[in-house]
PAZAPA-4460 file (N, C-alpha, C; in steps of 0.05 Angstrom, whole numbers, plus 32768, in hexadecimal, padded with zeros to 4 digits):
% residues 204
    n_x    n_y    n_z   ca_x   ca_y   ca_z    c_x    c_y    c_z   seq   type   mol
   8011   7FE8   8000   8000   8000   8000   8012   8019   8000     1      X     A
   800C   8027   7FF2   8022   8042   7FE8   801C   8054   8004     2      X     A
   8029   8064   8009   8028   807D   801B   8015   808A   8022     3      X     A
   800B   8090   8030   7FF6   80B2   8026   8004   80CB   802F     4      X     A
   8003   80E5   8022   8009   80F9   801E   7FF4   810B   802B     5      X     A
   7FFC   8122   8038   7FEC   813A   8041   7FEE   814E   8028     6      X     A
   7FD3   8159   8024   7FD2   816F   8010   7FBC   8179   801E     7      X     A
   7FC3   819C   801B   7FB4   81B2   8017   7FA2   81B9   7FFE     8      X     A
   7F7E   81B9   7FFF   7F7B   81BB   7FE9   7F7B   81DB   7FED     9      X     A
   7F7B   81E1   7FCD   7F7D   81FB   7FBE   7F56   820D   7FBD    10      X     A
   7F48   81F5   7FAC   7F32   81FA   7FA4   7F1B   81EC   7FB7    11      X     A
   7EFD   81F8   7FAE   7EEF   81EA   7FB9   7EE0   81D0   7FA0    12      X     A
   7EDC   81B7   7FB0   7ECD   81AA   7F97   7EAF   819E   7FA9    13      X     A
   7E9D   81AA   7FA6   7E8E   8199   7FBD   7E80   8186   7FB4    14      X     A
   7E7A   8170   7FCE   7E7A   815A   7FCE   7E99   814E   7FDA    15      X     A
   7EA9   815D   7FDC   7EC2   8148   7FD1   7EDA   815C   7FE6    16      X     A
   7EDF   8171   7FE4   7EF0   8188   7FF1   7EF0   81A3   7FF3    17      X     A
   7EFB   81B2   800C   7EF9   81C7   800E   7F14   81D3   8005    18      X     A
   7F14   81F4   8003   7F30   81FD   7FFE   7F3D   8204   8021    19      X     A
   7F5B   8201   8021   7F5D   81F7   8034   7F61   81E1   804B    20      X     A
   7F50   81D1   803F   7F55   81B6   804D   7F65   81AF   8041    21      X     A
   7F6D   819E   805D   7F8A   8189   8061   7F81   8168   8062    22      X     A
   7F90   815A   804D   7F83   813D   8050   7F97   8131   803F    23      X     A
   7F9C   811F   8051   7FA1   8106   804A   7FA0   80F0   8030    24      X     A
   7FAB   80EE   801E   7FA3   80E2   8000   7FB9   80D1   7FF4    25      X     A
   7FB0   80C0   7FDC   7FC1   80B1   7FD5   7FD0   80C1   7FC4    26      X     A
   7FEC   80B7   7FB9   7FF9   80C2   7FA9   7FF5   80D2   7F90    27      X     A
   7FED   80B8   7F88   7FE0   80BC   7F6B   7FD3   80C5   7F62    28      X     A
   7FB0   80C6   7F7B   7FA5   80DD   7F77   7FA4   8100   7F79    29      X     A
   7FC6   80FE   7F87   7FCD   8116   7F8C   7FDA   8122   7F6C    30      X     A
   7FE8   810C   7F6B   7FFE   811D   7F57   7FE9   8122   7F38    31      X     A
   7FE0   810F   7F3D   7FCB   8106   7F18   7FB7   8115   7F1A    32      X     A
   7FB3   8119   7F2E   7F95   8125   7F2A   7F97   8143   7F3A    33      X     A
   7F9D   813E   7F56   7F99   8160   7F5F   7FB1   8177   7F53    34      X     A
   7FC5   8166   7F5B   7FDC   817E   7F53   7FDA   8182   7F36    35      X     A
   7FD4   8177   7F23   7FD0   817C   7F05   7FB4   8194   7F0B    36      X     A
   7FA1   818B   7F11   7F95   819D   7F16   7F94   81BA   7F21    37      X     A
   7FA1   81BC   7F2A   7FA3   81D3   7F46   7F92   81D3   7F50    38      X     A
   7F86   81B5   7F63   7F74   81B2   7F72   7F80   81B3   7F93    39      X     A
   7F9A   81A5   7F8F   7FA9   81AB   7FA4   7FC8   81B1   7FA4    40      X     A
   7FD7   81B3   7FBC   7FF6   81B7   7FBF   7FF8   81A6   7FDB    41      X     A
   800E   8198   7FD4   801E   8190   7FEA   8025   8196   8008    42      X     A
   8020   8190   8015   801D   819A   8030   8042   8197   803A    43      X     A
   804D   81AA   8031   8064   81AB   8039   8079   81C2   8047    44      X     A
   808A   81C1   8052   809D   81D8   8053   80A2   81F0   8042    45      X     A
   80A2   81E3   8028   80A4   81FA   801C   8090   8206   800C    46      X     A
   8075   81FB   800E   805A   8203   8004   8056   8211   801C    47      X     A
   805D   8214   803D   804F   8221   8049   8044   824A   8047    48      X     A
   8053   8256   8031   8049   826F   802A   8039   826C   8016    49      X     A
   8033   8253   800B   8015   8253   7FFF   800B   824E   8013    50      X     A
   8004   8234   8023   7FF4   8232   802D   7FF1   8244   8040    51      X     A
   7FFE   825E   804D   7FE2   8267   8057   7FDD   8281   804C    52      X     A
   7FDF   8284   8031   7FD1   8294   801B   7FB3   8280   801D    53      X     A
   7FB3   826A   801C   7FA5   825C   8011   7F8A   8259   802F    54      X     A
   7F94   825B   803F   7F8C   825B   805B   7F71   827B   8062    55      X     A
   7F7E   8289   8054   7F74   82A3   8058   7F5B   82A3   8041    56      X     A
   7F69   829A   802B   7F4C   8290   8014   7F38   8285   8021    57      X     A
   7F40   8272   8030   7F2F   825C   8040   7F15   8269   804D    58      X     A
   7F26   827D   805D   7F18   8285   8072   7F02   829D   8065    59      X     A
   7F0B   82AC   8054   7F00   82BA   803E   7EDE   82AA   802D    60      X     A
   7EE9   8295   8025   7EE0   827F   801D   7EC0   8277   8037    61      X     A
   7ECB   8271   804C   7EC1   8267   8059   7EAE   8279   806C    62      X     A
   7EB6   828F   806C   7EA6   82A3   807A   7E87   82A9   8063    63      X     A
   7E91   82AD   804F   7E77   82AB   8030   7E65   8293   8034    64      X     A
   7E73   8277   803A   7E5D   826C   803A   7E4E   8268   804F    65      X     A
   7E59   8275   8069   7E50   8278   8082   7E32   8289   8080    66      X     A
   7E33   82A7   8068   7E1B   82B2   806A   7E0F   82A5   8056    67      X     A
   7E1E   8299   804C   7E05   828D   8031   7DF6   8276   8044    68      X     A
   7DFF   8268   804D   7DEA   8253   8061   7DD7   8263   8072    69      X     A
   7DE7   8276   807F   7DD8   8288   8093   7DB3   8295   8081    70      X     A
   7DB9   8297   8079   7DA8   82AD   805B   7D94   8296   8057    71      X     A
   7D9C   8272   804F   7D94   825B   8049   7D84   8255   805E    72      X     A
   7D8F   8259   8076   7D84   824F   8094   7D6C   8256   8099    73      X     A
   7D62   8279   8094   7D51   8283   809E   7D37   8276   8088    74      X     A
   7D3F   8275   8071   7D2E   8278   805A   7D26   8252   805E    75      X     A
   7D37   8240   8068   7D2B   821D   8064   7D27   8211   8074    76      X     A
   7D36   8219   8094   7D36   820B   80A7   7D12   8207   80B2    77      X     A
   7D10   81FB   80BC   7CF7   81EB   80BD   7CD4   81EA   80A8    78      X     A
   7CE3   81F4   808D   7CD3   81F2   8079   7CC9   81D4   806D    79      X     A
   7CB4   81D1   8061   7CA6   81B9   8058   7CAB   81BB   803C    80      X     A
   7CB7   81B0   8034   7CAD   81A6   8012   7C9F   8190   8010    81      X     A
   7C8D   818E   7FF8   7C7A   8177   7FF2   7C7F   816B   7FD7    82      X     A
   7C74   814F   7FDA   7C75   8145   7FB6   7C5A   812B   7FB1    83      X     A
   7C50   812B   7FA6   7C40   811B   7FA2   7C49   8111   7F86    84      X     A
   7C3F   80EA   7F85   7C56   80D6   7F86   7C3E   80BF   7F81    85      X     A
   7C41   80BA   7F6B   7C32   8098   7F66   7C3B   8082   7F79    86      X     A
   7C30   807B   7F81   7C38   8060   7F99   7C1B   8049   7F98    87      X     A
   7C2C   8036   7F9D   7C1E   8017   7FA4   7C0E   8018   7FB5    88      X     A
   7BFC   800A   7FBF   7BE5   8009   7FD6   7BEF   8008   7FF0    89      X     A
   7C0D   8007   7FF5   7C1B   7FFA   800B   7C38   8015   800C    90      X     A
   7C2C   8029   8005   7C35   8042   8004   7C57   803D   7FEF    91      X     A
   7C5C   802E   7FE5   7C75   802F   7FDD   7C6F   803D   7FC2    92      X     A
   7C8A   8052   7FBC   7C8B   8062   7F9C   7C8D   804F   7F87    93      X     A
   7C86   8051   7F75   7C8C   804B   7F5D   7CA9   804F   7F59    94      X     A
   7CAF   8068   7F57   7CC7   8077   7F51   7CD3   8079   7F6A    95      X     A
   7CE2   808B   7F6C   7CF3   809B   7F85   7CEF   80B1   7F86    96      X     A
   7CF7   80C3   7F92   7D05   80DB   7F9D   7D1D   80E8   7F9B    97      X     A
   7D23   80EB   7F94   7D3F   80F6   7F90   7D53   8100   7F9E    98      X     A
   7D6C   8114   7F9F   7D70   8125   7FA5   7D71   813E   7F95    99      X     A
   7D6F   8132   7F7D   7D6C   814B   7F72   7D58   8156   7F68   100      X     A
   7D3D   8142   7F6E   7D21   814C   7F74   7D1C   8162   7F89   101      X     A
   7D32   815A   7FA6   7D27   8168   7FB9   7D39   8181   7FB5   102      X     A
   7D4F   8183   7FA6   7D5C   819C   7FA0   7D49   81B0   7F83   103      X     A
   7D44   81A6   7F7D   7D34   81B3   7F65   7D1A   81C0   7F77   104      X     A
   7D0A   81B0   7F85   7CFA   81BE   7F9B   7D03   81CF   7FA0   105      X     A
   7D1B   81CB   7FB6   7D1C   81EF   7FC7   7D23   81FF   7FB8   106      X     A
   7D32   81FC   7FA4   7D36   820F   7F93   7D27   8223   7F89   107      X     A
   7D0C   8214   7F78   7CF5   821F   7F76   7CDC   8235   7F89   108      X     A
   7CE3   821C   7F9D   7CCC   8228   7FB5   7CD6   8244   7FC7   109      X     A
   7CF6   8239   7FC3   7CFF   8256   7FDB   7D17   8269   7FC9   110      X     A
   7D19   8264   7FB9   7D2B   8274   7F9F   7D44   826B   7FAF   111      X     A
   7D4F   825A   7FB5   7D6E   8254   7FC1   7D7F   8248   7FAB   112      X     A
   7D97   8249   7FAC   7DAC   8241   7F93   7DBA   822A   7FA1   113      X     A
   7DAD   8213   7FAE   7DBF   81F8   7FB2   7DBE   81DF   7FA6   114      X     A
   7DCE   81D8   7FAE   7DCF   81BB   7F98   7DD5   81A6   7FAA   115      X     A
   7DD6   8192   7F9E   7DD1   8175   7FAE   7DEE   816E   7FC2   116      X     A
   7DFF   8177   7FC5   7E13   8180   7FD5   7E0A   818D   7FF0   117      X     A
   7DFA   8195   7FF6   7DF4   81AD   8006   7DDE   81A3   8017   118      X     A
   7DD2   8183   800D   7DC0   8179   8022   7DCE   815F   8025   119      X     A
   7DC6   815C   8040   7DCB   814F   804D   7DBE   8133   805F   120      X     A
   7DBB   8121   8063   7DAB   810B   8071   7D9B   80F8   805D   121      X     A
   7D99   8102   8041   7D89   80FC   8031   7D8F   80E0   8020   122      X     A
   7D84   80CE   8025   7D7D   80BA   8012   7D69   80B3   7FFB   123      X     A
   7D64   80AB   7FDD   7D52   80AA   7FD5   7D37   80A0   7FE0   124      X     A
   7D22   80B6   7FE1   7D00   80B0   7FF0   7CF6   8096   7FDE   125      X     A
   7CF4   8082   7FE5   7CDD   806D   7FD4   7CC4   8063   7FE1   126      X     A
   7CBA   8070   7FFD   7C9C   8071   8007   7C96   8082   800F   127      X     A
   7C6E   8084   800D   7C70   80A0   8016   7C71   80A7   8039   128      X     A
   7C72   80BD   8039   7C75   80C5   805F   7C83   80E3   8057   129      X     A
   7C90   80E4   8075   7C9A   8107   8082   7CB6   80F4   8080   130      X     A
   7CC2   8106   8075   7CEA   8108   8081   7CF3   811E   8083   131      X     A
   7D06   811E   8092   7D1A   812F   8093   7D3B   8133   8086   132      X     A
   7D45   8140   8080   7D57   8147   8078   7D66   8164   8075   133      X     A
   7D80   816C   8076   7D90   8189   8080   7D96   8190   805F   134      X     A
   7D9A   81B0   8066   7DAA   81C2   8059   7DC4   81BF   8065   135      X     A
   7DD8   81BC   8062   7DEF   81C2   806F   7E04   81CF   805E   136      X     A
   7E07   81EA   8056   7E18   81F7   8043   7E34   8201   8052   137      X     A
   7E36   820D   8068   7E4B   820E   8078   7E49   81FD   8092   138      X     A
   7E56   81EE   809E   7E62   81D1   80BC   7E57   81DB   80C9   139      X     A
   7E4F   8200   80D1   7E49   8201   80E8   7E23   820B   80EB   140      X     A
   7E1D   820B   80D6   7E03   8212   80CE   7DED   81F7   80BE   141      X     A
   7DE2   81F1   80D3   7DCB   81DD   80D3   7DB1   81E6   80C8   142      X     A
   7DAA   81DA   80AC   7D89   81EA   80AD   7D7C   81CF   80A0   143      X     A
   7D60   81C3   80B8   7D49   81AF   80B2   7D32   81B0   80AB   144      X     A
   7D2E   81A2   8095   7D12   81A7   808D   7D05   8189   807E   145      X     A
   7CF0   818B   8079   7CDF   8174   807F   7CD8   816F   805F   146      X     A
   7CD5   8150   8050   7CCE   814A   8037   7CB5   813A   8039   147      X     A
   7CA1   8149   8038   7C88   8135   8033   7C7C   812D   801A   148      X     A
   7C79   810E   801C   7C74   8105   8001   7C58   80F2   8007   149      X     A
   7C43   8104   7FF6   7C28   80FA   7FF5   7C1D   80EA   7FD9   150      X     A
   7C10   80D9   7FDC   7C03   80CA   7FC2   7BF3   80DC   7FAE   151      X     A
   7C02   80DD   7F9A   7BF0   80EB   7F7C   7BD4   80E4   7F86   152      X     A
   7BC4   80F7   7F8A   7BB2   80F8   7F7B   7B95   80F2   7F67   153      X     A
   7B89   80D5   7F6A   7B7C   80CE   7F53   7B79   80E7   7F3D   154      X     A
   7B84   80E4   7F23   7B7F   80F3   7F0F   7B61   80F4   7F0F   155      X     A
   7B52   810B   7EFF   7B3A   8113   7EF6   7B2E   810E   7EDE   156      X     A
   7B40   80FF   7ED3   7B40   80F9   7EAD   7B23   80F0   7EB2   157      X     A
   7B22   80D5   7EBD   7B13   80C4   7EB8   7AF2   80D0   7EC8   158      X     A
   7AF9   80E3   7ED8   7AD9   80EE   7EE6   7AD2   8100   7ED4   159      X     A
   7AE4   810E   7EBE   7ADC   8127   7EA3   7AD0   8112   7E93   160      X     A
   7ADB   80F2   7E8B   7AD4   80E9   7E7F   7ABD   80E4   7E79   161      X     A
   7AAF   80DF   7E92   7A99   80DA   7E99   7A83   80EE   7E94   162      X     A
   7A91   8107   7EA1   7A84   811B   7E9A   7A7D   8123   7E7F   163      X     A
   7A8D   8120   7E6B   7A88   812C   7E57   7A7C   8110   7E40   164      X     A
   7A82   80F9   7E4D   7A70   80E4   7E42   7A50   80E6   7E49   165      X     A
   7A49   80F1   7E5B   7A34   80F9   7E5D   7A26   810E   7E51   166      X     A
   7A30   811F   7E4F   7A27   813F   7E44   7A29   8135   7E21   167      X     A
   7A39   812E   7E1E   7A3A   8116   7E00   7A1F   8110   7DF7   168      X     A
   7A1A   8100   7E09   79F9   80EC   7E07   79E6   8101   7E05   169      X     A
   79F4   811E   7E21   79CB   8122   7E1F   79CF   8138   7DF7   170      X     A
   79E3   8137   7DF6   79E7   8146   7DE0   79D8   8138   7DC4   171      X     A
   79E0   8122   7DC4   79D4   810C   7DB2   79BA   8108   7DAE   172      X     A
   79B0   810A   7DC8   7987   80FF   7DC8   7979   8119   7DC1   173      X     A
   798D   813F   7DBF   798A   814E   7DC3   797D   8153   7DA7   174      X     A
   7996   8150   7D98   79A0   815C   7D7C   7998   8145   7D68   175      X     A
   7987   814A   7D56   7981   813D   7D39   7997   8137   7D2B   176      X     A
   799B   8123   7D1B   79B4   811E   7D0D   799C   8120   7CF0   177      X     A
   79B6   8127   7CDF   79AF   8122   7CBF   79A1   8107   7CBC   178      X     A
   79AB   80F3   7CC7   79A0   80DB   7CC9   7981   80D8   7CCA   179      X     A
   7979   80EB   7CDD   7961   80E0   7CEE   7950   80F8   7CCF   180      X     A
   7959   810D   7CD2   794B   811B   7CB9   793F   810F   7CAB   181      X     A
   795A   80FA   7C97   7956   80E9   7C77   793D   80D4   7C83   182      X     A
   793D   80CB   7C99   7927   80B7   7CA6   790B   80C3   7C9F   183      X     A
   790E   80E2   7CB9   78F2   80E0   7CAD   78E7   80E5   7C95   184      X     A
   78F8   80FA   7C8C   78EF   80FD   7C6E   78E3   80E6   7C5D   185      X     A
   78EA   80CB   7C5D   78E8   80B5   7C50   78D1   80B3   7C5A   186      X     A
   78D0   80AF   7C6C   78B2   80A2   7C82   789B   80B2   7C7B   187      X     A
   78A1   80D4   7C71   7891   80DF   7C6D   7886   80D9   7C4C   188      X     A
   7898   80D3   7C3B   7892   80D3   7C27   788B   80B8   7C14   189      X     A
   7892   809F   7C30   7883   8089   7C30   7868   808A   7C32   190      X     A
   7862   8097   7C4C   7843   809B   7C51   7833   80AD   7C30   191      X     A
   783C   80B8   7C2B   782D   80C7   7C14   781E   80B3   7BFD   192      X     A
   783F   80A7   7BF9   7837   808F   7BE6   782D   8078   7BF4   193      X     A
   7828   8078   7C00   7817   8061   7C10   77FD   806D   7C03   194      X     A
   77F8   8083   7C13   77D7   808E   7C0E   77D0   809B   7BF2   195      X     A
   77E3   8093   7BDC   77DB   809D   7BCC   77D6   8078   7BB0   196      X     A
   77E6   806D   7BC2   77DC   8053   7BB2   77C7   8049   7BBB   197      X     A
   77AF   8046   7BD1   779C   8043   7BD5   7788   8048   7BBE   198      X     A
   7771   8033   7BC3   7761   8039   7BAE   7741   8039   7BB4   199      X     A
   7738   8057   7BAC   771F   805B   7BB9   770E   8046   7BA8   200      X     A
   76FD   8034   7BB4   76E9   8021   7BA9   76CC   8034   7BA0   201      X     A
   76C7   8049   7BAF   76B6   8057   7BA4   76B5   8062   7B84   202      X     A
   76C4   806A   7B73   76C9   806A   7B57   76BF   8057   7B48   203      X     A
   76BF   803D   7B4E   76BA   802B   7B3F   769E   802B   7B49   204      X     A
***
């Protein structure tokens, strides 16, 4: 098993690192991947006047996302979002839930700019009920709020259907068709010649 190496990262990548942090990594993925990148530098003696250039970024860094949570906090913390959700008789989804169902929510509902990084506790929903799950955009700022997921609905297709299958009918018994016209007309002009082929016996 190769070494591990301490590195300072440079950047932030979330999900994954902050700028500033110090951690522990394999070689390889230091040299191939961060330091090609300038994702990080070497935690050494003679990197230490970057690193605490890099330190002051941090804190720069870190104070921003302190009010951006703060700002997040007021606006989510014990808010409800909802979803209604096709499910089985035995409450299970069809589908799931997401996370990036429930990020597209708050987004919408409270105009906030986070992404699936930024919550926290969350597993994909596959029954319905209440859960919980965090905002967590800066370590020291906690914000909880609740995902309720209710059963769709019966659609209305089929009660319009009805409806307008009806109003259909009385429309039908209502309104004369061409049909019924050519009928009587015939019937009327049967009867004529009926009563005109008759033969009065009085003449003779």
């Amino acid at each position: 098993m190769s070494r591990e190496i301490e590195v300072v990262f440079t950047k932030e990548k979330k999900g994954s690192f902050t700028i500033g942090q110090k951690k522990l990594v394999k070689p390889g993925y230091a040299f191939n991947y961060l330091f090609p990148l300038n994702f990080a530098i070497l935690n050494s003696p003679e990197n230490q006047t970057k690193i605490a250039a890099i330190s002051k970024e941090a804190a720069k860094h870190s104070a921003k996302l302190q009010k951006k949570a703060d700002e997040t906090h007021k606006i989510i913390d014990g808010q409800t979002i909802s979803f209604e959700a096709k499910s089985h008789d035995e409450g299970k989804l069809y589908g799931s839930i997401s996370i990036n169902d429930i990020v597209s929510k708050l987004n919408i509902n409270y105009e906030t700019s986070l992404d699936k990084h930024d919550i926290k506790g969350f597993t994909p929903i596959k029954e319905l009920g209440s859960y919980t799950a965090s905002v967590v955009i800066h370590k020291d700022i906690r914000s909880s709020f609740t995902i309720l997921v209710e059963k769709e609905p019966e659609q209305e297709k089929a009660t319009k259907s009805k409806s307008s299958g009806k109003q259909s009918e009385k429309g039908e018994s209502s309104v004369q068709t061409y049909a019924d016209e050519d009928t009587s007309e015939v019937a009327k002009e049967s009867e004529a010649d009926t009563s005109a082929s008759v033969i009065d016996d009085n003449i003779f």
